[in-house]
LUMMI-467819 format. One line per 8 residues: number of its first residue (from 1); for each residue z, y, x of N, C-alpha, C. Coordinates in steps of 0.1 Angstrom, whole numbers. Example, Ala and Ser with C-alpha at 12.3 -4.5 7.8 and 13.67 -1.06 7.14 Angstrom:
<atoms>
1	78 -57 132 78 -45 123 78 -33 132 ~ 71 -22 128 71 -11 137 79 0 129
</atoms>
This chain:
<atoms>
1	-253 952 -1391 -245 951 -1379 -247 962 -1369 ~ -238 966 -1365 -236 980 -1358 -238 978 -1344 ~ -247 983 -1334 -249 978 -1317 -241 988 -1310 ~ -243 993 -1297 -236 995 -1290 -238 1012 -1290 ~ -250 1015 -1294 -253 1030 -1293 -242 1037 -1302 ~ -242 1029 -1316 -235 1034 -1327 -217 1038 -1324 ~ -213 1030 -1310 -201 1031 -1311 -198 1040 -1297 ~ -211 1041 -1292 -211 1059 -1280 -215 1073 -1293
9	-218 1070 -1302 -221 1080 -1314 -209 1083 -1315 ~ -195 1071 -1318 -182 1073 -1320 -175 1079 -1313 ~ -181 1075 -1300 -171 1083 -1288 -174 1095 -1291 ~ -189 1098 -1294 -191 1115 -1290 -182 1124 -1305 ~ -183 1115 -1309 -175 1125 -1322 -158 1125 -1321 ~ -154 1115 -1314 -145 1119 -1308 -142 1129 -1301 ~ -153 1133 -1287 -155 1142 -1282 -154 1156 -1289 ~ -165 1157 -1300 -163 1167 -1310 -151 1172 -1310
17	-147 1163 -1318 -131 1166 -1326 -123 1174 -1314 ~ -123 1168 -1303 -112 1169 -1295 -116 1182 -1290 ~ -131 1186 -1292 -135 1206 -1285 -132 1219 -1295 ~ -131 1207 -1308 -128 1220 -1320 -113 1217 -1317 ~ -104 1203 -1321 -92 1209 -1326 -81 1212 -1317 ~ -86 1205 -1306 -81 1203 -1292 -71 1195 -1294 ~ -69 1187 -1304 -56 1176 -1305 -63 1165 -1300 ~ -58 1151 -1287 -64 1141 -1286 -63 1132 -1296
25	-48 1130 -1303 -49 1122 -1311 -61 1120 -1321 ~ -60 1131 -1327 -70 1142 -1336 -85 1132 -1329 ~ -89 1136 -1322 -98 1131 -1316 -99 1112 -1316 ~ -88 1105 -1312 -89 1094 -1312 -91 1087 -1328 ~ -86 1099 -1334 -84 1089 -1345 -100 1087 -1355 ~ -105 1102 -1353 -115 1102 -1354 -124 1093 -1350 ~ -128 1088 -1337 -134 1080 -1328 -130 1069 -1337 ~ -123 1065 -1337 -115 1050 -1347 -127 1048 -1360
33	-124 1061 -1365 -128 1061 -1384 -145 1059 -1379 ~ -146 1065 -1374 -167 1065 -1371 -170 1055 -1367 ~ -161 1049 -1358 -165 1036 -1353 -168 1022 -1365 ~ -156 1025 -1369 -152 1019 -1386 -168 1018 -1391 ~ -167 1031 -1396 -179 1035 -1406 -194 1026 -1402 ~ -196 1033 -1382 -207 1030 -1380 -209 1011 -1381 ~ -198 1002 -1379 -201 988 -1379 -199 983 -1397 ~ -192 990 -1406 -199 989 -1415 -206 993 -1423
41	-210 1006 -1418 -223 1013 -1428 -239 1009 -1422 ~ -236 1010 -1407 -245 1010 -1398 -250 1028 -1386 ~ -238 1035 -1394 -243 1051 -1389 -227 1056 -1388 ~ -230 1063 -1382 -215 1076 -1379 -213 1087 -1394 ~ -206 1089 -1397 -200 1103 -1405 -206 1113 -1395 ~ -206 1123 -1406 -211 1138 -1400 -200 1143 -1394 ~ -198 1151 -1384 -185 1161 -1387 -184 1173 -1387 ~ -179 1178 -1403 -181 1195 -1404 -169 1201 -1399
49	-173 1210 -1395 -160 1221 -1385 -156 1231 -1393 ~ -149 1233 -1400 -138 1235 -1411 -132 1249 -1407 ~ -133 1254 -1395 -129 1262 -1388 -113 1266 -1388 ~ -106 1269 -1384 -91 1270 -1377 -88 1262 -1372 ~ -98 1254 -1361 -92 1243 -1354 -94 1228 -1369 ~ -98 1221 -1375 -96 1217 -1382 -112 1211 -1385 ~ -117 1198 -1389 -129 1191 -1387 -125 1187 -1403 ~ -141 1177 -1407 -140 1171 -1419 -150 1158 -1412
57	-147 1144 -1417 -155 1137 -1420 -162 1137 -1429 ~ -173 1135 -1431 -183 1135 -1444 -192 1123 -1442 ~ -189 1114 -1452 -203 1105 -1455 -213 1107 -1463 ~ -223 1100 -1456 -238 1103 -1469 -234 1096 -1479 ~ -244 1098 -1491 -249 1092 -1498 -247 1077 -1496 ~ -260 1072 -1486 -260 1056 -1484 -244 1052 -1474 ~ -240 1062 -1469 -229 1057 -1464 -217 1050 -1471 ~ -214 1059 -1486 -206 1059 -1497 -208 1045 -1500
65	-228 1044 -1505 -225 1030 -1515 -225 1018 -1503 ~ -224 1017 -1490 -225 1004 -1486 -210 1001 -1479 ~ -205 1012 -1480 -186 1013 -1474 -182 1003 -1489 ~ -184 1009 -1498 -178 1005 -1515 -188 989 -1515 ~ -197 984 -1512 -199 970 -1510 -196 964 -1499 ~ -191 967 -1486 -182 963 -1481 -168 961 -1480 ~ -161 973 -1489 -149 969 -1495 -151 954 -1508 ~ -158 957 -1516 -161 948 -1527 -162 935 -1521
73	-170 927 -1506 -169 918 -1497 -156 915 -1495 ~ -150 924 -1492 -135 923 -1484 -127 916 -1495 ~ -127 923 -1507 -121 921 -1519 -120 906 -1522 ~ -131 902 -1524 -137 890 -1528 -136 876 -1521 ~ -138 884 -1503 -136 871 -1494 -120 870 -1496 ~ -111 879 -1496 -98 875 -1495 -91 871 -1505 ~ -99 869 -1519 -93 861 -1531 -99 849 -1530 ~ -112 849 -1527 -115 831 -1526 -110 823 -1516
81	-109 811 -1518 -100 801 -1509 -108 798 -1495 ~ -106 801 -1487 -120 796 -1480 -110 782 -1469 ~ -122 774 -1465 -120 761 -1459 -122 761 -1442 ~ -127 775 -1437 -125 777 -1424 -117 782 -1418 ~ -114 773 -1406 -98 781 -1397 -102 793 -1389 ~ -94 796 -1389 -95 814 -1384 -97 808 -1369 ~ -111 825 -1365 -110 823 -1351 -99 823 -1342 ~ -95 837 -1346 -77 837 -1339 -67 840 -1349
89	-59 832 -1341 -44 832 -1349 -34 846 -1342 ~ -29 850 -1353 -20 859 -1352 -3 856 -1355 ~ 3 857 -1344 17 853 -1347 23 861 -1351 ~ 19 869 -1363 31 885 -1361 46 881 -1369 ~ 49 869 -1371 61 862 -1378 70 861 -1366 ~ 66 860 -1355 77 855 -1344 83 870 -1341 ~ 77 885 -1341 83 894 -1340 87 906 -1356 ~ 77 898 -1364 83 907 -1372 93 904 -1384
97	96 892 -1385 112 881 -1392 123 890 -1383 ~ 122 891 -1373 137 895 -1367 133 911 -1366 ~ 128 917 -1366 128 931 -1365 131 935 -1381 ~ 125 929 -1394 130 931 -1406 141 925 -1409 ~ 144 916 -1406 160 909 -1406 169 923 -1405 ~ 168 925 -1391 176 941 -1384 180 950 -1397 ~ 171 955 -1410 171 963 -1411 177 956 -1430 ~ 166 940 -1431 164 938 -1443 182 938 -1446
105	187 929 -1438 203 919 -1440 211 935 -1441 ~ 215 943 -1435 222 959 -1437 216 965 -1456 ~ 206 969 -1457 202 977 -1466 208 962 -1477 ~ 207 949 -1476 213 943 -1487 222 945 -1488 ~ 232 942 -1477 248 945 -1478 249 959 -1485 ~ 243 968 -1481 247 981 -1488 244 981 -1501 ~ 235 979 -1505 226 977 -1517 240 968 -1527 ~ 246 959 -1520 258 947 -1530 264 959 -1529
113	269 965 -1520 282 970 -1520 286 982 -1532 ~ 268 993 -1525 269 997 -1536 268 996 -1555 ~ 259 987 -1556 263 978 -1566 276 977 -1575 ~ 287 971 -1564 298 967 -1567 311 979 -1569 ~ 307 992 -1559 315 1001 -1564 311 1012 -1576 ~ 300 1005 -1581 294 1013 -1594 295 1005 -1601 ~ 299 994 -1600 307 987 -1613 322 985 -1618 ~ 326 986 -1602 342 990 -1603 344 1002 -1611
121	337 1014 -1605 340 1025 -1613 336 1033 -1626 ~ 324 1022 -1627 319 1023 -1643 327 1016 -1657 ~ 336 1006 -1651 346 1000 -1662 363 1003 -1660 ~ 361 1013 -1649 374 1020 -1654 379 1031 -1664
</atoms>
């Protein structure tokens, strides 16, 4: 379990990022991935400076094998059935049914339509 130091480690490599490439995003996103890493590896990625403006993340060794048994957890908890209710609930059905509706109901219609004029014109 990752404490609080590990996730000012994240900020500073944010920081990094953002003195070499001078992109903030660049930097945020970075900050994101370490943070990631540090709560489940327990440590930050390195970051090598690639030079033209341009960084790398790099994990160690032990970073590699405990990311890959964390994924393997992940894997595992989300195929077995489990009998506990979730801490929190997420509604993302109330905004995202009508946002894909918008786009799903059009691309079908076109999808018949086109369909239908490639069969019109394939049996003439």
């Amino acid at each position: 379990m990752a404490d609080i130091s590990q996730f000012l480690n994240a900020a500073g490599i944010g920081a990094t990022v953002q003195a070499v490439t001078g992109n903030a995003s660049s930097a945020a996103s970075a900050a994101g991935y370490a943070a990631w890493i540090a709560a489940c590896a327990g440590s930050t990625p390195k970051v090598v400076d690639l030079g033209d403006h341009r960084v790398s993340m790099k994990l160690s060794g032990d970073q590699k094998i405990l990311m890959q048994q964390w994924l393997d957890k992940q894997l595992t908890s989300a195929l077995q059935p489990s009998d506990k209710k979730p801490l929190v609930e997420y509604h993302m059905g109330e905004f995202l049914i009508p946002w894909s509706m918008k786009y799903l109901i059009p691309a079908g219609v076109l999808i018949f339509m086109a369909g239908w004029l490639a069969s019109y014109y394939l049996q003439r």
